[in-house]
C-alpha positions in Angstrom: 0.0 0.0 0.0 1.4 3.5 -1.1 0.1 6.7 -0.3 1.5 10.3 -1.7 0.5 13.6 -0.6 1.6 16.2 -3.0 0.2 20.1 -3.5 -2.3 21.4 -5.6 -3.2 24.8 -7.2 -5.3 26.9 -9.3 -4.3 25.5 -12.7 -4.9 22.3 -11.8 -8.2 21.1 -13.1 -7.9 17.8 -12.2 -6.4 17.8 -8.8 -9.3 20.3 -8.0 -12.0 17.8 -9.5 -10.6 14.6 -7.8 -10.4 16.5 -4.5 -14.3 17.6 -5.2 -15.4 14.3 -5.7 -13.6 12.9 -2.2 -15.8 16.0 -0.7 -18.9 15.5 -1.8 -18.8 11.5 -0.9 -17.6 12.7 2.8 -20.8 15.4 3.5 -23.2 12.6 1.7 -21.9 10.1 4.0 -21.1 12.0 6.9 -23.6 15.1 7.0 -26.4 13.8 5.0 -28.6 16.8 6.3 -27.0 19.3 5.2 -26.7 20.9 1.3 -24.6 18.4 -1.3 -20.7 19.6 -1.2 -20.5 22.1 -3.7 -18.3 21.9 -6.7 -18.5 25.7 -7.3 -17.8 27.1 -4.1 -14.5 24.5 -3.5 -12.8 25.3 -7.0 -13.6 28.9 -6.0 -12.0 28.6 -3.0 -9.1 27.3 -4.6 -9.0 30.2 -7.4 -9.7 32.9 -5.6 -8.7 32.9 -1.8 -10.3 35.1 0.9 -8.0 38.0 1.5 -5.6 37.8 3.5 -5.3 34.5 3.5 -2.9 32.1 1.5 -3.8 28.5 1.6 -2.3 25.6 1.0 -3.5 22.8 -1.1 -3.1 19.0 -0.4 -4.6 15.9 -2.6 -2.9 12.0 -0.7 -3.7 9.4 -3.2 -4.0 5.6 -1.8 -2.1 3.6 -4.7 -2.3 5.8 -7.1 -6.5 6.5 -6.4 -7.3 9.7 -4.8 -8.4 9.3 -1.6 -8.3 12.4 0.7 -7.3 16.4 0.7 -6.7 19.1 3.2 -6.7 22.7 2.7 -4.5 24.5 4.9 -5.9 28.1 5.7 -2.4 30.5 6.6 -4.0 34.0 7.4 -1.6 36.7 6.8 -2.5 39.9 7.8 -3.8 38.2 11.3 -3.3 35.4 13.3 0.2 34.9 12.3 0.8 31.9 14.2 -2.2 29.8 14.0 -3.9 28.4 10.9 -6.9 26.3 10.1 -7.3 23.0 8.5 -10.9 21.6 6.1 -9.8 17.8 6.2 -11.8 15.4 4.1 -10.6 11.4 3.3 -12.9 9.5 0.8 -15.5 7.0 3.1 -13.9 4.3 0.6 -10.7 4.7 2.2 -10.9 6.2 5.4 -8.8 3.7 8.2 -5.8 3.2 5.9 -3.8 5.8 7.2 -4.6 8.4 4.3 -5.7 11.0 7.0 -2.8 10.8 9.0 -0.2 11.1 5.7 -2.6 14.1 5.2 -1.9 15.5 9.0 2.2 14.4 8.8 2.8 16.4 5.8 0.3 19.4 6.9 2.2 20.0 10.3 5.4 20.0 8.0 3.8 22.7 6.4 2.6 24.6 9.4 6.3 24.5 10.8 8.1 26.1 7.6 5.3 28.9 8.2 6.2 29.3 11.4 2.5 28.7 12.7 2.6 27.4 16.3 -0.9 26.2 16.4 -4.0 25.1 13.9 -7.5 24.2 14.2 -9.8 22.8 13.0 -13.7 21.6 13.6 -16.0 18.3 13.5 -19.2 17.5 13.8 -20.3 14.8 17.2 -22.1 13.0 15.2 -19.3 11.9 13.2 -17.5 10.0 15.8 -14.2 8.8 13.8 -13.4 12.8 13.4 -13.7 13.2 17.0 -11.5 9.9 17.6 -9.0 11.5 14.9 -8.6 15.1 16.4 -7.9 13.3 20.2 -6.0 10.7 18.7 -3.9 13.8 17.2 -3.4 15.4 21.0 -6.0 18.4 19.8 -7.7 19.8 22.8 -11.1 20.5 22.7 -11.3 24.6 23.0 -15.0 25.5 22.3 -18.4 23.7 22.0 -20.9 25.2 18.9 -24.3 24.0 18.6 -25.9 24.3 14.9 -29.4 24.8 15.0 -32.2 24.8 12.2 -35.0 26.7 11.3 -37.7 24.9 9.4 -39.0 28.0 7.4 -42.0 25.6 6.2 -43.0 25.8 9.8 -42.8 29.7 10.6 -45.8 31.4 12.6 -46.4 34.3 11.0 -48.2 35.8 13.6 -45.6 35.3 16.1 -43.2 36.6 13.8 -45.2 39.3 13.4 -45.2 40.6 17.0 -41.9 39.5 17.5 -41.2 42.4 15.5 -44.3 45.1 16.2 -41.5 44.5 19.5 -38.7 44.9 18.4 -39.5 48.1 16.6 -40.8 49.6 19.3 -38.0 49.0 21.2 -35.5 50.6 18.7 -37.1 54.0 18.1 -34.2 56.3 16.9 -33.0 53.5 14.4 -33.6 52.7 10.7 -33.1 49.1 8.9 -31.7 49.1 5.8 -31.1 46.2 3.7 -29.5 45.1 0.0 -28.6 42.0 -1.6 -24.8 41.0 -2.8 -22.0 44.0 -2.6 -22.9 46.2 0.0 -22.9 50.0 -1.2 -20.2 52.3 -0.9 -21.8 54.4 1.8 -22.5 51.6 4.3 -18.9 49.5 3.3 -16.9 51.2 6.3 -19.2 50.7 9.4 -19.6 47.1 7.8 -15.9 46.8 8.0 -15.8 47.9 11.5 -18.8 45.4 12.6 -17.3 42.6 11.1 -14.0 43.2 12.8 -15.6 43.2 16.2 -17.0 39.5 15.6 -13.9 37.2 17.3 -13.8 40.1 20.0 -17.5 40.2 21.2 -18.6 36.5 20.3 -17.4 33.4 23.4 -14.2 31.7 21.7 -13.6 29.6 24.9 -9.5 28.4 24.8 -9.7 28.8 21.4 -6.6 31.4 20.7 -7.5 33.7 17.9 -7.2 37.1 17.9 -9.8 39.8 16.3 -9.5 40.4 12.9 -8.1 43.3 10.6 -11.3 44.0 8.8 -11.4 47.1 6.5 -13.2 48.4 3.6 -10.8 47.0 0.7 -10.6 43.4 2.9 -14.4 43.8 3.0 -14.7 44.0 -1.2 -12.2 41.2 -1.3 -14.1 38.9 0.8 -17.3 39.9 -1.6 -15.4 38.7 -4.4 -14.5 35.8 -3.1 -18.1 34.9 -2.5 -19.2 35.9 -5.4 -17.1 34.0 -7.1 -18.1 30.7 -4.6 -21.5 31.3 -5.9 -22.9 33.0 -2.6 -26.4 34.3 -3.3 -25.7 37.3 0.0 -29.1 38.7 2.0 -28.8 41.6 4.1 -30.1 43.8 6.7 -28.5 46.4 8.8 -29.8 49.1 11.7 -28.8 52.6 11.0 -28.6 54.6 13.9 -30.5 57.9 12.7 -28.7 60.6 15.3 -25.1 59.3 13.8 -25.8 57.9 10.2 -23.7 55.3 11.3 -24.6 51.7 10.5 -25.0 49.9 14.3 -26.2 46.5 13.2 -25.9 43.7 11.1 -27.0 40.7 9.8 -25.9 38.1 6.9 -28.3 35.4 5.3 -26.7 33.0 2.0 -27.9 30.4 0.0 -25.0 28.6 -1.9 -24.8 27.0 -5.4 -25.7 23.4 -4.9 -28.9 24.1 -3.1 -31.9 26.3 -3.9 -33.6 24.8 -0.7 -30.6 25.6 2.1 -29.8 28.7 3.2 -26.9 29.9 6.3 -27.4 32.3 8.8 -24.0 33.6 9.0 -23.1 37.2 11.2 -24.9 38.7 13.4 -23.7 41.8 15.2 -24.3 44.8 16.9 -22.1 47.3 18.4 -21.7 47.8 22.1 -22.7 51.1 22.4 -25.6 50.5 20.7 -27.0 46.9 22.6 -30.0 47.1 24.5 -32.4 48.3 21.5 -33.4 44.8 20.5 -31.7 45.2 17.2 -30.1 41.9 16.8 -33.7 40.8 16.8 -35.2 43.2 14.7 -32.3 42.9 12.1 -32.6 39.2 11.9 -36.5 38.7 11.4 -36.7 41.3 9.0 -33.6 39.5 6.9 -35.3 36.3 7.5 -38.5 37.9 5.4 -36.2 39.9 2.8 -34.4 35.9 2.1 -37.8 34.6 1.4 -39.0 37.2 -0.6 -36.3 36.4 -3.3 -35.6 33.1 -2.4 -38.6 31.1 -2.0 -37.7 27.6 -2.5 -35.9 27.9 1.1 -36.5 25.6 3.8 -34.2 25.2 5.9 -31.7 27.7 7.5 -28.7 26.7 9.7 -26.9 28.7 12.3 -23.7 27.9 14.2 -23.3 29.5 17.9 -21.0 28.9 20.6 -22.7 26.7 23.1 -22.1 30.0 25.7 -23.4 32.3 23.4 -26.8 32.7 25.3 -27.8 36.1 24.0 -27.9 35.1 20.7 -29.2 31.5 21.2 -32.0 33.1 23.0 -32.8 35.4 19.5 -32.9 32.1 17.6 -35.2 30.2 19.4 -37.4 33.3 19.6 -37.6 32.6 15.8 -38.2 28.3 15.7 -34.0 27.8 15.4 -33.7 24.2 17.0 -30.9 22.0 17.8 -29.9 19.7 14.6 -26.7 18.6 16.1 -23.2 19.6 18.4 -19.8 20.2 17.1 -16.3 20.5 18.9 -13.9 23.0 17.7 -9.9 21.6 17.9 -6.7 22.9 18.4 -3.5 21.4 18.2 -0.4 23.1 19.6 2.8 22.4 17.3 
């Protein structure tokens, strides 16, 4: 039995299929709840890399058959000494020691970079990743809980006053809300929002700093999902005294499923908590997603297992538990 772990780029159509095909067999078998792996989004990934961020690329075959890949995420304008790791091994293969070549020559990597720690996550339900990442000597440094919202299932009329609340609550602020790029006059106080996310959200032992998040990093990242195929749902709180966006909120529905949709960021600034906005923002998202995208279902949110405040917004709106995940990190 042979295995070889060699790198893989953006001009290398193959590599980039092969390592598609290993994902999408690993979500079917291991997260058969969730949206198919998308072809689109990976390839993009590979293409064109968030900003500040230069990954590394990794395809092991298992006598000569491709078998598993990792991408190694090295953020550079951040985080300096830590980097993440998205490891996938084909379910035809996995127990043959493809995963650990993968790990061997990814901590090879991590120590030319000088990066003294990665992470990475895994879903409970998926017991062999757990096994792996302890196995490894990873120390389990945060607990998220992913809940779903069965949009099939809404009550409008507790949606309804939900919000009547919530508006009354935030006299003195506007919402506002777009779809894709966000304009020009709102792209600063975005930037600043966004950059406030690792500081104000619970990241348990899990050592990661804030990051740099500013206007032109902002249009990069937009880029980047545009290019992934991210169909991007907004709504933010302007407070009307300042003119200064407060609050905001992300909704996306990928390539590979009309039917799926992510709640991703929700934030609010400090000195503007208290107004009910993170509520207000979200439910009126949640309607300005369905109005263009109707064939949604389901909508999945990760939050830290501490992260009461915003757990408690979630269930306001139907969010239940689907399932638990561990967040890893390894110290090199």
């Amino acid at each position: 039995m042979s295995i070889t772990v060699t790198p893989f780029g953006a001009a290398d159509d193959h590599a980039i299929g092969e390592a598609c095909r290993i994902g999408a067999a690993a979500v079917a078998a291991d997260l058969p709840d969730f949206p198919p792996f998308c072809p689109r989004r990976f390839s993009a990934s590979v293409r064109h890399p968030m900003p500040g961020n230069a990954p590394v690329h990794l395809l092991a075959r298992l006598d000569g058959e491709a078998a598993g890949y990792v991408t190694i995420d090295l953020p550079q304008l951040d985080n300096t000494e830590n980097a993440s790791i998205e490891l996938s091994v084909h379910p035809r293969h996995r127990r043959r020691g493809v995963g650990r070549a993968l790990v061997d020559r990814t901590i090879g990597v991590l120590r030319a970079e000088g990066r003294k720690r990665v992470s990475t996550m895994t879903a409970d339900t998926v017991p062999a990743g757990t096994a792996f990442a302890a196995a490894l000597g990873a120390d389990s440094v945060l607990a998220d809980v992913r809940r779903r919202l069965d949009t099939t299932r809404l009550d409008q009329s507790v949606l309804a006053d939900l919000l009547a609340g919530a508006r009354a609550r935030s006299a003195g602020y506007e919402t506002v809300r777009w779809q894709g790029d966000t304009p020009d006059d709102q792209v600063a106080d975005v930037a600043y929002l966004d950059g406030r996310l690792i500081a104000d959200a619970p990241m348990g032992d899990l050592a990661w700093e804030p990051e740099q998040i500013d206007a032109a990093r902002v249009r990069g990242i937009e880029a980047a999902l545009t290019a992934r195929g991210r169909r991007r749902y907004h709504v933010g709180a302007r407070h009307q005294a300042s003119g200064r966006l407060v609050a905001w909120t992300l909704l996306d529905v990928g390539d590979s499923a009309d039917w799926h949709a992510f709640q991703q960021i929700t934030i609010v600034d400090p000195d503007h908590r208290g107004h009910h906005l993170g509520l207000l923002t979200k439910i009126e998202n949640l309607r300005h997603l369905m109005a263009h995208e109707p064939a949604v279902r389901v909508i999945d949110t990760f939050n830290a297992a501490a992260n009461d405040h915003m757990i408690a917004i979630n269930e306001q709106l139907g969010f239940q538990v689907a399932d638990t995940w561990t967040n890893w990190q390894l110290t090199l």
